[in-house]
C-alpha positions as CSV (number, residue, x, y, z in Angstrom):
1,X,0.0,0.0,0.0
2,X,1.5,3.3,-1.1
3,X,2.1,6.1,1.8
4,X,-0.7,8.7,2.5
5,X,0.2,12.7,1.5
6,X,1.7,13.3,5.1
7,X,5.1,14.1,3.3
8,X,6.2,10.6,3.4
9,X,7.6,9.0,0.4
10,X,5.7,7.9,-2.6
11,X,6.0,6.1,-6.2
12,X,4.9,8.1,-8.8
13,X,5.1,7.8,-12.6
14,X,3.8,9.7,-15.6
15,X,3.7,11.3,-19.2
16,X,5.5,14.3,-20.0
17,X,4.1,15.4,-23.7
18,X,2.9,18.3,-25.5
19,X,-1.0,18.7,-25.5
20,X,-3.0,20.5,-27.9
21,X,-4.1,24.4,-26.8
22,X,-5.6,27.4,-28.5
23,X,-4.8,26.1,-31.7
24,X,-1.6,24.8,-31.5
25,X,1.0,22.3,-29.5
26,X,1.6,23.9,-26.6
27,X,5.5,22.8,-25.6
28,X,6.5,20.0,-22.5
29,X,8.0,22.9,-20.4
30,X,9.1,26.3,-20.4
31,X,11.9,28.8,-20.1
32,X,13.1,31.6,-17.9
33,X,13.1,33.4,-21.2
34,X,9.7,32.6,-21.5
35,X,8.8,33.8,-17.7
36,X,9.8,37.0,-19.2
37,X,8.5,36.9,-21.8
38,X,4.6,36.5,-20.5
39,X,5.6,39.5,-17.9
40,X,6.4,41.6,-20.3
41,X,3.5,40.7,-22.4
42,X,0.8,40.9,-20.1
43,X,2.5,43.8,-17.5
44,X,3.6,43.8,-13.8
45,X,-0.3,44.4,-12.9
46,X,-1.2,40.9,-14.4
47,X,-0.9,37.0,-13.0
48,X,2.2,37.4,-15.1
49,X,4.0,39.5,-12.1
50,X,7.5,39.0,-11.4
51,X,8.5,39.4,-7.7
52,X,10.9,42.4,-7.5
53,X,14.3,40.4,-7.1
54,X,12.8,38.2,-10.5
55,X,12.4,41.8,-12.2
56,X,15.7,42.0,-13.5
57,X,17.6,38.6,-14.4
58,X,20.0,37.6,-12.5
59,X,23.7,37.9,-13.9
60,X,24.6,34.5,-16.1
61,X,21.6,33.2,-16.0
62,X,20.8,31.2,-18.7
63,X,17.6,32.0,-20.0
64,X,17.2,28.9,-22.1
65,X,17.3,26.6,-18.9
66,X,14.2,25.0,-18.7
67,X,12.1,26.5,-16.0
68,X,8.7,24.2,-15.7
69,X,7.4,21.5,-16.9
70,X,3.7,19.6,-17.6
71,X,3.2,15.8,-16.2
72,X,0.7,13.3,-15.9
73,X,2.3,12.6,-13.2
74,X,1.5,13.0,-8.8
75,X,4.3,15.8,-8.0
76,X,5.8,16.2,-4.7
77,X,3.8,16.8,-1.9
78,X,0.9,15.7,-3.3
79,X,-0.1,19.5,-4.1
80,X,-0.4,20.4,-8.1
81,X,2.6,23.3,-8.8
82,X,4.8,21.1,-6.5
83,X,8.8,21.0,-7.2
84,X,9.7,18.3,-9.4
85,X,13.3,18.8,-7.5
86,X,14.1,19.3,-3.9
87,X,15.6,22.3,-2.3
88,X,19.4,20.5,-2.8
89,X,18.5,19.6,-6.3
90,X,17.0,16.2,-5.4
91,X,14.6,14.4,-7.5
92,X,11.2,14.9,-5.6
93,X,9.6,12.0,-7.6
């Protein structure tokens, strides 16, 4: 029998694909380029907001590193938006 949600560990497996939306394949995961990219289309005053120290990039970051990503799959947790990797860079799953 698999552990309850109490932060104990669990199995977990799943798909990561792209899915069909508004028209078109919407990609597996996105970038920090991307992040930006929504802010600045949609403003500060939107669900698009950047907190202040995300405003301006930090120096040699890599914008192309892959911020996100959409699974099937249970995420750590238990909770939906949950890190895929722990705080020391740990898989969660």
């Amino acid at each position: 029998m698999a552990p309850d949600a109490s932060s104990s560990p669990r199995i977990t497996d799943g798909r990561v694909l792209p899915y069909e939306y508004n028209g078109t394949i919407a990609p597996v995961y996105t970038t920090f380029y991307g992040m930006y990219e929504l802010n600045v289309a949609h403003g500060q005053d939107s669900e698009w907001a950047l907190p202040p120290r995300w405003i301006t990039p930090p120096q040699g970051l890599d914008l192309a590193t892959p911020l996100n990503f959409v699974s099937t799959a249970d995420s750590y947790g238990g909770n939906s938006g949950s890190p895929a990797f722990t705080r020391d860079l740990r898989s969660s799953a």
